[in-house]
C-alpha positions in Angstrom: 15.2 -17.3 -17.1 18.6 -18.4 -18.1 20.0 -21.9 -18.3 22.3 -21.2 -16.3 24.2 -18.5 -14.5 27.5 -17.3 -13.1 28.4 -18.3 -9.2 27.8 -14.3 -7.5 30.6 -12.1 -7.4 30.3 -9.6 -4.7 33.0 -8.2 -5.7 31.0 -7.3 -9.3 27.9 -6.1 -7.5 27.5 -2.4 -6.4 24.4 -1.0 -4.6 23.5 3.0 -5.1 20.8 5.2 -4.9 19.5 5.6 -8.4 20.1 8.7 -10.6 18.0 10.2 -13.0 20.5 8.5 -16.1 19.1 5.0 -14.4 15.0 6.1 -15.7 15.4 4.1 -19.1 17.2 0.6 -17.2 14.8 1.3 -14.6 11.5 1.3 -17.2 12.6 -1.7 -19.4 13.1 -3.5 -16.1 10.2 -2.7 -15.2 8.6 -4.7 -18.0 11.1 -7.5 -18.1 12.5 -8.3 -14.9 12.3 -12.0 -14.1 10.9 -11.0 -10.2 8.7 -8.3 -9.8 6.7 -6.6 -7.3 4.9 -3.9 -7.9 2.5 -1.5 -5.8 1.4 0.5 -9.0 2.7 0.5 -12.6 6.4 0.7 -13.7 6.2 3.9 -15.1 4.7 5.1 -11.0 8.5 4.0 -10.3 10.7 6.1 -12.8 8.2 9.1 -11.7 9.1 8.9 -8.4 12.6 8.4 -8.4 12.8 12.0 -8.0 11.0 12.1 -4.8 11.1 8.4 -3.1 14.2 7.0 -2.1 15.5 4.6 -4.8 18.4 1.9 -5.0 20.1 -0.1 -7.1 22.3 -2.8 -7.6 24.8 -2.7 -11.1 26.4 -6.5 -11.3 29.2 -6.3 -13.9 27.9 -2.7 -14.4 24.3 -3.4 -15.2 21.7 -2.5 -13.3 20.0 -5.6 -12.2 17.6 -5.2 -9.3 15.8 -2.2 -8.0 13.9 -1.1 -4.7 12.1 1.7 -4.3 10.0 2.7 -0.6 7.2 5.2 -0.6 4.0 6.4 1.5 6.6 7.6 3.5 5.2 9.0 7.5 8.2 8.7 9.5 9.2 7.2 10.9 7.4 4.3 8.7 7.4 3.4 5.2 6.3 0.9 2.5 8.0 -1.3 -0.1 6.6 -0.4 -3.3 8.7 -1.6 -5.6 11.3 -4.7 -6.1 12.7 -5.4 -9.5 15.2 -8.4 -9.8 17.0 -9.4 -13.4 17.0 -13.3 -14.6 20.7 -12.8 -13.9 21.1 -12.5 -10.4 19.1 -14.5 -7.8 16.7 -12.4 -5.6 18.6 -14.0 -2.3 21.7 -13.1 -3.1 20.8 -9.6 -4.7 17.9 -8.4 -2.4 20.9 -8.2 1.6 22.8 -5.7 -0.9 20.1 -3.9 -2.5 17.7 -3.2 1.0 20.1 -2.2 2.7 21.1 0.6 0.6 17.5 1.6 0.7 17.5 1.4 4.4 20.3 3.5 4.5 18.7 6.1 2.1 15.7 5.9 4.1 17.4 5.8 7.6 19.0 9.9 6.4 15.0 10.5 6.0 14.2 9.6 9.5 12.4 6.6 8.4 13.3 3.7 11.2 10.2 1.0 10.0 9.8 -0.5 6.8 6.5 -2.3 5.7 5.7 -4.8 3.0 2.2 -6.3 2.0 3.1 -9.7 -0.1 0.7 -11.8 -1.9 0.6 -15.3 -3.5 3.3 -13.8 -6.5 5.7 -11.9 -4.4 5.7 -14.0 -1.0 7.4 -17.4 -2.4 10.5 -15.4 -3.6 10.5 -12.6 -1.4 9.2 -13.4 2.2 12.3 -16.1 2.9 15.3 -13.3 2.0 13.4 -10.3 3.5 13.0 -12.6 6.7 16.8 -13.6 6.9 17.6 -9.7 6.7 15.4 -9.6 9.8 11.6 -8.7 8.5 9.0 -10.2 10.8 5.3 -11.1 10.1 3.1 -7.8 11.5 -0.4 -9.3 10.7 -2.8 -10.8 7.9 -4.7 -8.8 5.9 -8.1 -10.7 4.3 -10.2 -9.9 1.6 -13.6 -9.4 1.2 -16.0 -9.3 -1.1 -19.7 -8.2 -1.6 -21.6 -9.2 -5.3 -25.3 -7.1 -5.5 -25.6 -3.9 -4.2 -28.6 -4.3 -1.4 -28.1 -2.4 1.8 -29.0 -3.8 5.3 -29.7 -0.5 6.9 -28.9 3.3 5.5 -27.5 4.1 8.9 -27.2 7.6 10.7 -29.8 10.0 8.6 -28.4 13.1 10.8 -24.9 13.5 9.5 -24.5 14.9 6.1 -22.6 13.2 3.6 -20.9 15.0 1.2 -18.3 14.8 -2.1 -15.0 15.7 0.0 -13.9 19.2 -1.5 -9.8 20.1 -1.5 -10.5 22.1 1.7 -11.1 19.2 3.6 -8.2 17.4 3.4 -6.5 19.1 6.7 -9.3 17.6 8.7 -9.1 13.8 6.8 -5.4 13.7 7.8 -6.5 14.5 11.4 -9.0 11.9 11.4 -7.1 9.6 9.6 -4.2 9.5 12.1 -6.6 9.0 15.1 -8.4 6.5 13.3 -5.7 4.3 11.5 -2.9 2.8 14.0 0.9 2.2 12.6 1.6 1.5 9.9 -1.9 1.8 8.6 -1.5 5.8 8.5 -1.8 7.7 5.1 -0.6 10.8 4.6 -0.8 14.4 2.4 1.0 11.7 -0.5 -1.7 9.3 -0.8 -5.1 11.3 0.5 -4.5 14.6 -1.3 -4.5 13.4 -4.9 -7.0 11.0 -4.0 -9.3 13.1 -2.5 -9.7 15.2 -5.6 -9.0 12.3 -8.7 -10.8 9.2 -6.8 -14.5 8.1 -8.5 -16.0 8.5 -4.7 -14.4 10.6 -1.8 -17.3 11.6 0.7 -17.1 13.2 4.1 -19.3 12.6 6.8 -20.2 15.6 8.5 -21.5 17.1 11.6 -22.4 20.1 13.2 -19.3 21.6 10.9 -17.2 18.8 11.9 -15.8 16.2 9.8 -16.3 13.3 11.7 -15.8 10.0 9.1 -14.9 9.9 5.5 -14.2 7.0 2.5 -12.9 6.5 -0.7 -13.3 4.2 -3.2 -11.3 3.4 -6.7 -12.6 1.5 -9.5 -11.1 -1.0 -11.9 -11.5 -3.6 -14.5 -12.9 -1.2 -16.9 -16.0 0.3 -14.3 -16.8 -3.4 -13.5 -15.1 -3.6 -9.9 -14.9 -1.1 -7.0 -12.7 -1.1 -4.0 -13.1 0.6 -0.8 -9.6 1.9 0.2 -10.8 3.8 3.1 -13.7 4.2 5.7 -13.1 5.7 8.6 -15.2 6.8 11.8 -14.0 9.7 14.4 -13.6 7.3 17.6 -15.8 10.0 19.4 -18.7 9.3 17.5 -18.4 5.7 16.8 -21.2 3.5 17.7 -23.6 6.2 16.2 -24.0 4.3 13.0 -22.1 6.4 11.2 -20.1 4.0 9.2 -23.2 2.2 8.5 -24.2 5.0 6.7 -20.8 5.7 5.2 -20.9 2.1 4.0 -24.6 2.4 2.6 -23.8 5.2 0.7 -20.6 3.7 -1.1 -22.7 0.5 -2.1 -25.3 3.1 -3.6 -23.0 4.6 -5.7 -21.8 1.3 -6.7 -25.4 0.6 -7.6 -25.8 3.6 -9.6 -23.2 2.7 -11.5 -24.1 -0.5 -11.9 -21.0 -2.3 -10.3 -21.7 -5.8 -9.8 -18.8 -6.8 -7.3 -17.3 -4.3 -4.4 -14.1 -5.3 -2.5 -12.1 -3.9 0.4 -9.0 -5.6 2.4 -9.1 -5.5 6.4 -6.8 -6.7 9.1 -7.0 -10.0 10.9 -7.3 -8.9 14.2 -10.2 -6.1 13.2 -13.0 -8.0 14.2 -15.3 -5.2 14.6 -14.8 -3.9 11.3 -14.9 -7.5 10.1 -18.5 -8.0 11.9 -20.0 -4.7 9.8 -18.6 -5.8 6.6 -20.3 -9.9 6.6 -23.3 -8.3 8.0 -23.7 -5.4 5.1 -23.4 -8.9 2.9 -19.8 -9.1 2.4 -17.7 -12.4 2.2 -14.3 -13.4 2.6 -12.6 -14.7 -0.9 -10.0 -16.6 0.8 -7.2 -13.9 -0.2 -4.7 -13.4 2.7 -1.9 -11.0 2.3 1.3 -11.1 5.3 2.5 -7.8 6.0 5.7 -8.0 7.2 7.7 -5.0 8.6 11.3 -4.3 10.1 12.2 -1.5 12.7 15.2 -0.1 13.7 16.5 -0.2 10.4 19.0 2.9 11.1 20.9 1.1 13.7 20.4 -2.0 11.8 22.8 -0.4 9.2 24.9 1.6 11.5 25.8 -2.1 13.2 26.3 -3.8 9.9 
């Protein structure tokens, strides 16, 4: 961080929607920006640029902050990338640089942007995202489980399977009954995964795919996290995701992962009951969420 900087000159600062010249500023800030939040790594960002909406801001012609949105299912989106240079403050760069991307997002039919903070991002970010009229959604917490036991192996009728490429139509249909807004993923996020995650199983009768889950690993094979479960509401209460969840800690055992985590909303109590009795903790983690709506008419006001 500099010792010191120049008072802001609006006049100096330009917000845009990047271009594919901006991929080498983009990368090296990436690396060394002074603020960063980050969703995946910095080279995730310049790949997308093609396909995600993208802004800018240039101060006296250098680019010097960067937003990028994506899991896009309008009308809702995510942050998943802010980028902010030593040379600008984020509070003065972050009103100019969101609103371009609102604007880029508004011409996609996006009208609700999300954002998941934690302990890094939120001391910088949550106060200037607020002011431009972001409001807390809801807590998500953490949990954790260390030693693979099992309490129960649930519903022995359903078949659980490896998910195969042919499911995914049926995964996004449960998925969107399952998950409320803004918790939906789409073709973007389940598609890959479905095919390149460690563990993507599908629980499955008569025919019907009626529950799924995936799970990535990290820390070199040392620590698993369950990204999904998920239970058709018309067979919930059958122990399905009992069985879902046995089978996940299983493979965690077989490949002898010591610690498995997964994130969950505050209000999910349910869910939250399932998870401390299968053995899981909380580790204290809590993660805002903080969204904005309207942002269209936001900018069309402005």
């Amino acid at each position: 961080m500099p010792l010191f900087r120049r008072p802001f000159d609006r006049r100096n600062a330009l917000a845009r929607p990047a271009a594919p010249h901006d991929a080498n500023v983009i990368a090296s800030l990436g690396y060394h920006a002074f603020r960063r939040y980050l969703t995946s790594s910095t080279e995730d960002i310049v790949d997308l640029m093609p396909h995600e909406p993208t802004a800018v801001l240039e101060y006296d012609g250098r680019i010097v902050a960067v937003a990028q949105a994506g899991w896009r299912m309008p009308p809702n989106a995510w942050l998943r990338a802010i980028l902010v240079d030593s040379r600008v403050e984020a509070s003065t760069a972050l009103p100019l640089l969101i609103g371009q991307l609102h604007g880029l997002l508004s011409a996609r039919a996006v009208a609700s942007l999300y954002i998941t903070l934690d302990e890094w991002s939120a001391p910088w970010l949550r106060g200037p995202l607020e002011k431009l009229g972001y409001q807390r959604v809801m807590d998500v917490v953490t949990y954790e489980k260390v030693g693979m036991d099992v309490p129960s192996s649930g519903n022995q009728v359903v078949i659980v399977r490896q998910a195969r490429a042919e499911d995914l139509q049926a995964v996004l249909r449960l998925d969107a009954l399952c998950f409320p807004t803004p918790w939906g993923k789409g073709e973007e996020i389940l598609g890959p995964a479905l095919i390149t995650a460690p563990y993507f199983a599908v629980a499955e009768f008569s025919g019907e795919v009626i529950g799924y889950t995936y799970v990535t690993i990290h820390q070199a094979g040392l620590h698993a996290h369950l990204v999904r479960i998920a239970v058709s509401p018309a067979f919930q209460g059958s122990a399905i995701g009992v069985r879902l969840l046995a089978d996940v800690v299983r493979f965690c055992h077989h490949r002898r992962i010591d610690l498995l985590t997964l994130n969950t909303q505050d209000y999910n109590v349910q869910a939250q009951r399932l998870y401390e009795w299968f053995g899981f903790r909380r580790t204290g983690e809590i993660q805002p969420v903080l969204g904005i709506e309207g942002i269209g008419q936001r900018e069309h006001r402005s």
